[in-house]
C-alpha positions as CSV (number, residue, x, y, z in Angstrom):
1,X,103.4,106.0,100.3
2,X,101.0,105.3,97.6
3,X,101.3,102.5,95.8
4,X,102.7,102.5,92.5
5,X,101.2,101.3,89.4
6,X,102.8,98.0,87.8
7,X,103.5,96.2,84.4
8,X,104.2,92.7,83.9
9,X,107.1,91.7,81.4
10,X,106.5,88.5,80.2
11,X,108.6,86.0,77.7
12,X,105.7,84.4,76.0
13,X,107.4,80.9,74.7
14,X,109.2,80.2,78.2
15,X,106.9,82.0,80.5
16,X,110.0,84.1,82.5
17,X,108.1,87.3,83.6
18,X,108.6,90.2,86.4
19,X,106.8,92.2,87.9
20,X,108.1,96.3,87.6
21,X,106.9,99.5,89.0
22,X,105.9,102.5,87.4
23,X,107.9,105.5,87.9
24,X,104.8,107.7,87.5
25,X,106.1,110.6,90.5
26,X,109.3,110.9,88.2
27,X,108.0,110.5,84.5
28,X,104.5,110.8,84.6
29,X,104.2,111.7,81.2
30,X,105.8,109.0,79.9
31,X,104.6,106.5,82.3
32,X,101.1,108.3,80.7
33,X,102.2,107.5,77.2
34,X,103.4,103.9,77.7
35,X,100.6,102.7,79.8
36,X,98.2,104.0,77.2
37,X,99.9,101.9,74.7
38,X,99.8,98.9,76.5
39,X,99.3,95.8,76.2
40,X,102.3,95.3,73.9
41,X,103.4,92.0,72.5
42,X,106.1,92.2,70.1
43,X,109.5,90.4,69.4
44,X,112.5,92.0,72.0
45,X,116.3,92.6,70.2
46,X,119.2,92.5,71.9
47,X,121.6,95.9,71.9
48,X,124.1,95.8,69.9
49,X,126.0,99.2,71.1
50,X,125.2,99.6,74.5
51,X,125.6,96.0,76.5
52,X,123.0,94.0,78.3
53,X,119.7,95.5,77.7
54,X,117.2,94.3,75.5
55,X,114.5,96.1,73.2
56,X,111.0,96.2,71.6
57,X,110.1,98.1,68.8
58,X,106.6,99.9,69.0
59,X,104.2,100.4,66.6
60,X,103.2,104.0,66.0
61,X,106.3,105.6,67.5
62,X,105.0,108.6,69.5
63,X,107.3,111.4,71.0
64,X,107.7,111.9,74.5
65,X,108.8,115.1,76.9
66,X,112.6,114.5,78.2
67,X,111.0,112.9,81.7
68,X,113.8,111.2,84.2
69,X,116.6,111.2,81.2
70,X,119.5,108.7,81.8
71,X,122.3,107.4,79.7
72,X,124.0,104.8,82.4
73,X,121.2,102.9,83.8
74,X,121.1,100.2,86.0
75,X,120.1,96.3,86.2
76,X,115.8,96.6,86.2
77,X,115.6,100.1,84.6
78,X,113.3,100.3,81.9
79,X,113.0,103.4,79.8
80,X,111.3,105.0,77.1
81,X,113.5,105.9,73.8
82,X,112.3,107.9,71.0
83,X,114.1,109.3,68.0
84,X,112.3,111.2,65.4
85,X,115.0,112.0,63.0
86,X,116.3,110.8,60.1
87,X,120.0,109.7,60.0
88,X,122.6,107.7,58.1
89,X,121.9,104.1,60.1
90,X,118.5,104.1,60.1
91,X,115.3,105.0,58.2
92,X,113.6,107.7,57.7
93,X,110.7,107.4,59.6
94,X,110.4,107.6,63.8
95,X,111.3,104.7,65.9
96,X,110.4,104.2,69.6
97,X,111.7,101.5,71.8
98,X,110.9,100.0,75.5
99,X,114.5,99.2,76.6
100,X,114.8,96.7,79.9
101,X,118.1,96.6,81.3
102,X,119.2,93.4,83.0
103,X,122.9,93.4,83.7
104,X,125.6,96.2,84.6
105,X,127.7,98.1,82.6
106,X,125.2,99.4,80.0
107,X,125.9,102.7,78.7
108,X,122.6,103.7,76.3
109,X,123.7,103.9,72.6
110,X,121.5,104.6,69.7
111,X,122.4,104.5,65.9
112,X,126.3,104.0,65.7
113,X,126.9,103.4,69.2
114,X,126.4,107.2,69.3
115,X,125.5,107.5,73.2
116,X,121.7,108.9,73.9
117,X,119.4,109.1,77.0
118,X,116.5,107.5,77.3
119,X,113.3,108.2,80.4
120,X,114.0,106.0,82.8
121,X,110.1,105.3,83.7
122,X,110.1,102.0,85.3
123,X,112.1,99.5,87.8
124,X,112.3,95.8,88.2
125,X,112.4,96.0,92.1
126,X,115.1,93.6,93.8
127,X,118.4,92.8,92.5
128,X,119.3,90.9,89.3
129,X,121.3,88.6,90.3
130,X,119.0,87.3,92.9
131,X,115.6,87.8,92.9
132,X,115.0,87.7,89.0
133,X,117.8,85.6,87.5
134,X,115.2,83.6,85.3
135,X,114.4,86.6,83.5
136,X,118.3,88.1,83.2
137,X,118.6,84.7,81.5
138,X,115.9,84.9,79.2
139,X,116.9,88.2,77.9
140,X,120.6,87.2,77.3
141,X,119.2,84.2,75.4
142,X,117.6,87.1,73.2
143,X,121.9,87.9,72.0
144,X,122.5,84.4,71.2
145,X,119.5,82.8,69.5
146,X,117.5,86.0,68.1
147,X,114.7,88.2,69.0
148,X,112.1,86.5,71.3
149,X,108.4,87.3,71.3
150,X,107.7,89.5,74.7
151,X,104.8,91.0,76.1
152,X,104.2,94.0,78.2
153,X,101.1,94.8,79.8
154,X,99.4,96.4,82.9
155,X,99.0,94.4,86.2
């Protein structure tokens, strides 16, 4: 097997950071778009609608073909969201996100807790609990003392 392209997620002020593959045989175009873009260092949010996942905003929202679409994805899923319409909670420009799940029970919500899919383009391999319970942390700390200044970039 080939192997597969990686980004680094990294928490700038308290260094927790993983390592996550690139889904490139399941949304290469996507995995195109977003490793074009990168590196990105901007602050991550915390969901409000959909659980434990957190978010960054991007600069220069671009749209994306509906690659690997998922609404119920699991601990170490990253994924590629991108709304270009106008609607009554937000503006009236385009937003794009980079959404990194770290817990369970997350169903994807946009605007209103209306549910949405996103392309699931990347995985944090091993398991959550385990193998990368720094980082689960550092993203829940995200919900409970604001957004926190994140980084992605190519390894």
């Amino acid at each position: 097997m080939q192997k597969r392209r990686q980004i680094r997620l990294t928490f700038i002020a308290t260094g927790e950071s993983v390592i996550a593959e690139m889904l490139d045989d399941e949304a290469p175009e996507v995995c195109r778009l977003v490793w074009d873009r990168l590196p990105v260092e901007t602050k991550v949010l915390h969901g409000m609608y959909s659980g434990a996942e957190v978010f960054a905003l991007l600069d220069n929202p671009q749209p994306a073909p509906p690659e690997n679409m998922c609404q119920l994805p699991l601990p170490g899923e990253i994924l590629y969201f991108y709304d270009g319409f106008s609607n009554v909670a937000n503006s009236k420009k385009p937003v794009a996100e980079i959404c990194v799940v770290y817990g369970r029970g997350v169903t994807l919500r946009g605007p209103e807790g209306v549910p949405t899919h996103c392309s699931l383009f990347a995985r944090i391999p091993g398991d959550w609990k385990y193998d990368w319970t720094p980082f689960a942390q550092a993203c829940r700390k995200a919900r409970w003392e604001g957004p926190q200044v994140f980084r992605i970039e190519r390894v």
